[in-house]
N, C-alpha and C positions, 0 to 999 in steps of 0.2 A: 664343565664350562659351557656355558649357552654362547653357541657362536652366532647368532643375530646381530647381535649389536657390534661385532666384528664386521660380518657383513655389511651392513646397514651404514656403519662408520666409514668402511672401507670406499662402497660406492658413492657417496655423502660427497668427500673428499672429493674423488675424481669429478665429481659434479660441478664443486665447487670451484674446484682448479680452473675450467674452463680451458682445457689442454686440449680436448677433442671437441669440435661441434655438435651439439643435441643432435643435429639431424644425422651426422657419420652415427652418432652413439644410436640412435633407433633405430638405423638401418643394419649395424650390425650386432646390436641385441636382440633383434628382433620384438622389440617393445613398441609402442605406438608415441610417435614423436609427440601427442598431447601428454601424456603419462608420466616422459621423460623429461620433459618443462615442468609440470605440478609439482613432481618428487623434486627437483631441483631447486624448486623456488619456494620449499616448504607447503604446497596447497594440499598432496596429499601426502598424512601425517602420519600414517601407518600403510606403507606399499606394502602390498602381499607379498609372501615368502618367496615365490614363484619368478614375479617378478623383480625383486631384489635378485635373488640366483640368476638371474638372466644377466643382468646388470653385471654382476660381479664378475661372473666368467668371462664376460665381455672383456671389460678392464684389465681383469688380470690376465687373459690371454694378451692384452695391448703391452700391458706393462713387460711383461714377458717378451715380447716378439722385440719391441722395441730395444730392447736390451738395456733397460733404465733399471733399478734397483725401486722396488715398491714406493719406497720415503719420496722420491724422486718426485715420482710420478703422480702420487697421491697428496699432494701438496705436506709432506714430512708426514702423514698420518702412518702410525705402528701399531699394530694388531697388539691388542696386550695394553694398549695406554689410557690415561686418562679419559678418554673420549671416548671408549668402550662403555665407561660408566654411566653414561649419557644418557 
C-alpha cells in the first residue's frame, strides 16, 4: 500500500478544515508559513515528501493531544477511503 496519498489526504483535510490557523500550523510544523498557504490553496501541487511528513505529524500529534478521534478533526476524512484514490 503506497501511504502518500494517505498522507497527503490526511493533511489536505486538516488544511481544509481550517480548525487550526496557518500560522499555529507553520509555527508548529516547522514549515514556512508561505508553503503552508500554497499547499492549502492548491498552488503547490506536488509538496515534497518531507514536508507533507512534517505536516502530518504535526496534525496527528494535534488530533492526538486534543483527544478528538481523526474523522473529527480532519473534516470526517479515513485513511483507507475514497479520497485516497485521488
Amino acid at each position: 500500500m503506497n501511504t502518500l496519498p494517505s498522507l497527503y489526504g490526511y493533511v489536505m483535510a486538516w488544511l481544509r478544515s481550517r480548525a487550526i490557523p496557518q500560522r499555529e500550523v507553520a509555527r508548529g510544523s516547522e514549515v514556512p508559513l508561505s508553503t503552508v498557504t500554497k499547499i492549502a490553496q492548491d498552488v503547490i501541487a506536488n509538496p515534497s515528501v518531507p514536508t507533507i511528513q512534517k505536516l502530518y505529524d504535526y496534525f496527528r500529534g494535534r488530533g492526538l493531544a486534543g483527544g478528538k478521534d481523526e474523522r473529527s478533526c480532519a473534516g470526517h476524512y479515513t485513511p483507507g477511503s475514497s479520497e485516497d484514490a485521488a
